[in-house]
C-alpha angles and dihedrals in degrees: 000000000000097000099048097055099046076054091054091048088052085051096058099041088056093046086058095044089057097037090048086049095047082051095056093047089050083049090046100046095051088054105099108230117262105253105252118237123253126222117201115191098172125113096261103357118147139178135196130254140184086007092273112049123065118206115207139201087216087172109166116136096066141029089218122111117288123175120182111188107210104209118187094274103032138315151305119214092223096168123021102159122179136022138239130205106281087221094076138036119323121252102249145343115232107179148128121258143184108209140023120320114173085342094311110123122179112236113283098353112161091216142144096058138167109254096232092058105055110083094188142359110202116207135166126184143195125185132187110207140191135213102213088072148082110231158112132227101230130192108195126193121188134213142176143168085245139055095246125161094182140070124349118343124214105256137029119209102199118194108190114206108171130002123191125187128359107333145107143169135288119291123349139312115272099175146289137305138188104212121163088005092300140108121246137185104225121216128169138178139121135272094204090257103063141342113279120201112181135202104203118195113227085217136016119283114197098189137006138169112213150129117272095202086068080074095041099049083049089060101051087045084059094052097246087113140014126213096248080070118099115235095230109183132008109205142171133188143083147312110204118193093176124024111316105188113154098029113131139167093221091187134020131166137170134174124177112212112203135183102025094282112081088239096104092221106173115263097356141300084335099067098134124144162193138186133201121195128194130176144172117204137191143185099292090359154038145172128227136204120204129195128201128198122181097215093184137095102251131059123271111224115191119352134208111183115203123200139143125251110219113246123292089023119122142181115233097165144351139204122203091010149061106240117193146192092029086227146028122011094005117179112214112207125191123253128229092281102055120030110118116067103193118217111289086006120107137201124220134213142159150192152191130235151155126257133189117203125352121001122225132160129251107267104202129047135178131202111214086332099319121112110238130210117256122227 
């Protein structure tokens, strides 16, 4: 007797073992898949994280290698090869931005927006630094008379939160400021694009939480911008002069308040809308016209309008619009003709694009941040 129920035993240890496996891969397969990082090496490639923040390459200054790893809450320098003299511009700008930089908006983003009318820009940073490398860790924040989403701005707020070598910023010291309850060294000049004023650490900050319009509000105050400007990108990241591998924002957020409320509504208390879209599709195309109105009783100045293409579309080409990125959740932004949509007035634009399968229109759409009724 003996035998067999040592054999019986066998048998139900082995019936739990399997049962208790069978249990894990049920766990494990009802764990969603942790999103795999993306690395872009190329000049001014970017990609898209968190849904509402795009991390670029942004390499100019040099034609060496230069990987930037784009992780779920920032970035990683993998690769920063070359070097360039530390008494003139840097090689590159990897960084994370909310806004538009050269057309390209992050999804949703409510810039850019007029100054006045912002009542606070929220922002919180971690960096990751390294000690084999010439850099600084540099926050920009960009601002111009227009609401531009394309090419240089006027002027260049600079934060520097960490320097390392022999470097500074443009131009020459002109003081000291306390802005967001800390000391900075102020520097401005111009780097024969646009005007740099610069906030310089004395020593390195790895993380802060603070209102970027504190900076923003110093330099007006300054006379390097004025509040009828529009506040166009928030970004953070790095310039290296010599190597830079290792280097990572861990963290980065940034939200834009309008109207007084908190509630980032487009031009003011009045940001109603409505959107009309028309499109004409073929068999692997299509164009599409979109119309805006601002049904609300303030000005809209300066629009960007969000919303997602379904799968298999693409943008080849706009009129009217900038129109970035060319799928997925795009983000299309006004040009110099036609930013303003008075009350009860409406803009048009329109693009071309390329569809697989069955063609079917976006079914959401937000105007600086703010969902819009569609007709």
């Amino acid at each position: 007797m003996r035998p067999l129920s040592i054999h019986r035993t066998a048998r139900g240890l082995v019936g739990a073992l399997l049962t208790a496996v069978a249990t894990l891969a049920a766990l494990l397969a009802a764990v969603p898949p942790a999103q795999a990082d993306t690395t872009i090496c190329e000049q001014y490639g970017s990609t898209v994280i968190q849904g509402r923040y795009v991390v670029q390459n942004n390499r100019w200054g040099t034609a060496a290698t230069q990987c930037v790893t784009a992780t779920d809450t920032g970035f990683r320098l993998a690769q920063a090869d070359g070097s360039v003299p530390t008494n003139g511009a840097p090689k590159s700008y990897p960084s994370v931005f909310n806004g538009c930089h050269y057309t390209n908006c992050s999804p949703g983003t409510r810039l850019p927006a007029q100054v006045s009318t912002i009542s606070s820009a929220p922002s919180s940073i971690s960096y990751g630094y390294v000690s084999n490398a010439v850099y600084n860790a540099s926050y920009d924040i960009w601002l111009d008379p227009t609401p531009r989403t394309d090419g240089v701005n006027r002027t260049e707020i600079m934060i520097w939160f960490n320097r390392v070598g022999p470097i500074q910023p443009i131009g020459s010291p002109v003081g000291t400021a306390n802005v967001g309850g800390r000391g900075w060294e102020v520097w401005t000049g111009s780097n024969g694009s646009n005007d740099v004023i610069s906030f310089v650490a004395p020593s390195a900050i790895s993380s802060w939480s603070f209102d970027v319009m504190d900076f923003v509000d110093q330099t007006v105050a300054r006379g390097m911008a004025q509040a009828n400007w529009y506040l166009t990108s928030v970004q953070a990241g790095f310039e290296p002069w010599q190597n830079g591998a290792g280097l990572a924002v861990n963290s980065f957020s940034s939200t834009v308040n309008t109207g007084g409320d908190g509630g980032g509504d487009p031009g003011g208390p009045g940001g109603a809308c409505r959107v009309t879209y028309t499109a004409n599709a073929w068999a692997d195309g299509f164009t599409a016209d979109v119309t805006v109105t601002n049904t609300g009783t303030a000005p809209v100045d300066g629009w960007r309008l969000g919303f997602t293409l379904p799968s298999g579309q693409r943008v080849a080409s706009a009129w009217n619009a900038s129109v970035a990125p060319a799928a997925g959740a795009v983000v299309a932004s006004n040009v110099a003709h036609n930013a303003r949509i008075a009350p009860g007035g409406s803009q048009s634009f329109g693009f071309q694009g390329v569809h697989s399968g069955t063609f079917t229109k976006p079914s959401a759409f937000s105007l600086n941040g703010t969902a819009c009724a569609v007709a």
